[in-house]
C-alpha positions in Angstrom: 10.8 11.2 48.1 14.6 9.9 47.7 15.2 8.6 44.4 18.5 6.4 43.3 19.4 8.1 40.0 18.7 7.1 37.1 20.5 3.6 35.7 22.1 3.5 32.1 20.1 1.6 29.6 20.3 -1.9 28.8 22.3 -4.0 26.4 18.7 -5.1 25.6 17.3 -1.7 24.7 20.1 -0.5 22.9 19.9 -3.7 20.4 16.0 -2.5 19.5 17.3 0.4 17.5 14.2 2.5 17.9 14.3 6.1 20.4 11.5 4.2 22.4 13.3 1.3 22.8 13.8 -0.3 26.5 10.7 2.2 28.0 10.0 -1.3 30.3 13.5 -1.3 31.2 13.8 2.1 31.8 11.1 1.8 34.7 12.0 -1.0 36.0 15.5 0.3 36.7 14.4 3.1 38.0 12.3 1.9 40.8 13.4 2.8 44.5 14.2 0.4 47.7 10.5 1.0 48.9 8.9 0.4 45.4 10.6 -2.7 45.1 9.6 -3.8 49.3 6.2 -2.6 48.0 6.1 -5.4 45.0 6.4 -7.8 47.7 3.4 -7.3 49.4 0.1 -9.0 48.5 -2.2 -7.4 45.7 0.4 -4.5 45.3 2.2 -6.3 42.6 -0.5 -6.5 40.1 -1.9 -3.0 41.0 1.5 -1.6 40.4 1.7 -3.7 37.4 -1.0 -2.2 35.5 0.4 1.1 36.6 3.4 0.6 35.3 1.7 -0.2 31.6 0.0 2.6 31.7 2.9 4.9 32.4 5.1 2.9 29.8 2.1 3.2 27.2 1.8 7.2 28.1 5.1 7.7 27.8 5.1 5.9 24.1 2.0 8.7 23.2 3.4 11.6 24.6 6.9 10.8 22.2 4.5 10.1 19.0 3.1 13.3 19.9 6.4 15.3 20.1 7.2 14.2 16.7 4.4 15.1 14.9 4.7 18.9 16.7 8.2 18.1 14.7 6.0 17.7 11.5 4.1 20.9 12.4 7.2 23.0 12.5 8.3 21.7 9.2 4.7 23.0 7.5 4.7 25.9 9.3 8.4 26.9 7.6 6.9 25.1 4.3 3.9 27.6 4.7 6.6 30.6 5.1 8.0 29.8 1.6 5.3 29.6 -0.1 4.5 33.2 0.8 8.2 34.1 -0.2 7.2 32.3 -3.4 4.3 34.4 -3.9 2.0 31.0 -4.6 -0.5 32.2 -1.9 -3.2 29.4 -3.4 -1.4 26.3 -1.6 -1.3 28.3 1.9 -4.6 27.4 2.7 -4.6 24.1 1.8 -1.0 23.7 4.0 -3.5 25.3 6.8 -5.5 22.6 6.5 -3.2 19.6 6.6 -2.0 21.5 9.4 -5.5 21.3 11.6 -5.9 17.7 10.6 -2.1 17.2 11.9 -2.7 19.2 15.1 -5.8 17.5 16.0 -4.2 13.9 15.5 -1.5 14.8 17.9 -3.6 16.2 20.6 -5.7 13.0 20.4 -2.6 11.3 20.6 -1.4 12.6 23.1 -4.4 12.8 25.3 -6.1 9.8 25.0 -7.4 7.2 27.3 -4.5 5.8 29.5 -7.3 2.8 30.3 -8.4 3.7 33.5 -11.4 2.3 35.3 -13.0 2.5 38.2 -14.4 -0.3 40.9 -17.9 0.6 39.8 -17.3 1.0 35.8 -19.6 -1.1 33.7 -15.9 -1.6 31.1 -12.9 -3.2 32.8 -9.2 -2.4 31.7 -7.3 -5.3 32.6 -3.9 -6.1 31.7 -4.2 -8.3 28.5 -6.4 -4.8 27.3 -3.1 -3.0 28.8 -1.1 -4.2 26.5 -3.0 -4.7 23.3 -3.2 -0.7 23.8 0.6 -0.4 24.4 1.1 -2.6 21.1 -1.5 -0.3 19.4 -0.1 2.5 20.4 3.4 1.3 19.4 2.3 1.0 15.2 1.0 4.4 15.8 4.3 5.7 16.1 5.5 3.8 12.8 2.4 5.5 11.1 3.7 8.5 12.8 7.2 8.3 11.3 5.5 7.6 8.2 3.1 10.9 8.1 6.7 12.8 9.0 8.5 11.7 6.9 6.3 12.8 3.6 5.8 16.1 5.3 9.1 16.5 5.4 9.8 15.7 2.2 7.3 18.4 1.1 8.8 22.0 -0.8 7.5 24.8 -1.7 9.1 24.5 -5.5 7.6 20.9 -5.7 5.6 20.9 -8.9 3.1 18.1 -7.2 3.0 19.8 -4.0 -1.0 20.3 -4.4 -1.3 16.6 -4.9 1.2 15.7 -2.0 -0.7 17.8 0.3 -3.8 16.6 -0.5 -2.0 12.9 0.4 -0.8 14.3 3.2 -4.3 15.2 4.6 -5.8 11.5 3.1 -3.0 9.9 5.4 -3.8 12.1 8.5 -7.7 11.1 8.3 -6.9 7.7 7.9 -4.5 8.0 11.2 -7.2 9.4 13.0 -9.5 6.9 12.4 -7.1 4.4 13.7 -6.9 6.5 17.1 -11.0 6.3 17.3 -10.2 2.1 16.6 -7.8 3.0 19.8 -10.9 3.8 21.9 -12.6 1.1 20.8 -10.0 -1.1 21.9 -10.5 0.7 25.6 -14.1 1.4 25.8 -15.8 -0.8 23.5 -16.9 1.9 21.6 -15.3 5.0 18.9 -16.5 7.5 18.4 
């Protein structure tokens, strides 16, 4: 299907200061002639509506995600000097933080987009829309946080047992939050 290429990004966006800044904008000036005919037509509107959260919303997960695979790559090399540094104790417990980092992000980046269908006992309705993209939205400042202290791990650090082991508290504590996220969509975590 003919697309019009892609617009530049708002005044607007560019005054948020953040990399997802504008992701509302973004869509909306990227809609086609027949997409915006389509709006006009009775019941569309608020179909396309709720699609357009939930691509807006995936779009904000699937760039939480990428940076903590970011974060990954960091322990990984962090996990390469410590062998160089011969202080083969600490590489298992960098493993760790590792699978608790790794599991976060694929949750993150696969979870619910709020889908439900005609017969579904749970409803997804737009208010629950956006409470998810707000939600979703702190995750990536808890994100940024989590990145930024394994970033600031080395393998000469005389606390880096300690900073590891807060590493991994922080993790758990974000993946609770993504099992409050489900509440949030289903009513019930896990």
């Amino acid at each position: 299907m003919w697309r019009d290429p892609p617009r530049p990004v708002s005044a607007a966006a560019l005054s948020k200061g953040d990399a997802m800044a504008g992701v509302d904008d973004r869509i909306e000036e990227s809609k086609n002639w027949l997409e915006r005919f389509l709006e006009k037509v009775p019941g569309y509107r608020g179909y396309k509506q709720k699609e357009l959260r939930r691509e807006a919303d995936k779009v904000e997960r699937v760039f939480t995600a990428g940076r903590l695979d970011g974060c990954l790559a960091g322990l990984d090399q962090l996990k390469l000097d410590l062998v160089k540094a011969q202080k083969l104790d600490l590489v298992g417990e960098v493993d760790v933080v590792m699978r608790k980092l790794r599991r976060v992000r694929d949750r993150l980046q696969f979870a619910d987009y709020g889908y439900a269908g005609l017969f579904d006992p749970t409803k997804v309705d737009q208010a629950v829309l956006d409470q998810l993209r707000a939600f979703d939205q702190a995750l990536e400042t808890e994100a940024t946080g989590v990145c930024d202290l394994a970033e600031s791990l080395a393998a000469d650090s005389p606390s880096l047992a300690a900073d590891l082991r807060l590493l991994g508290e922080r993790l758990e504590t974000f993946d609770a939050r993504l099992s409050d996220r489900e509440t949030i969509v289903t009513g019930a975590g896990r």
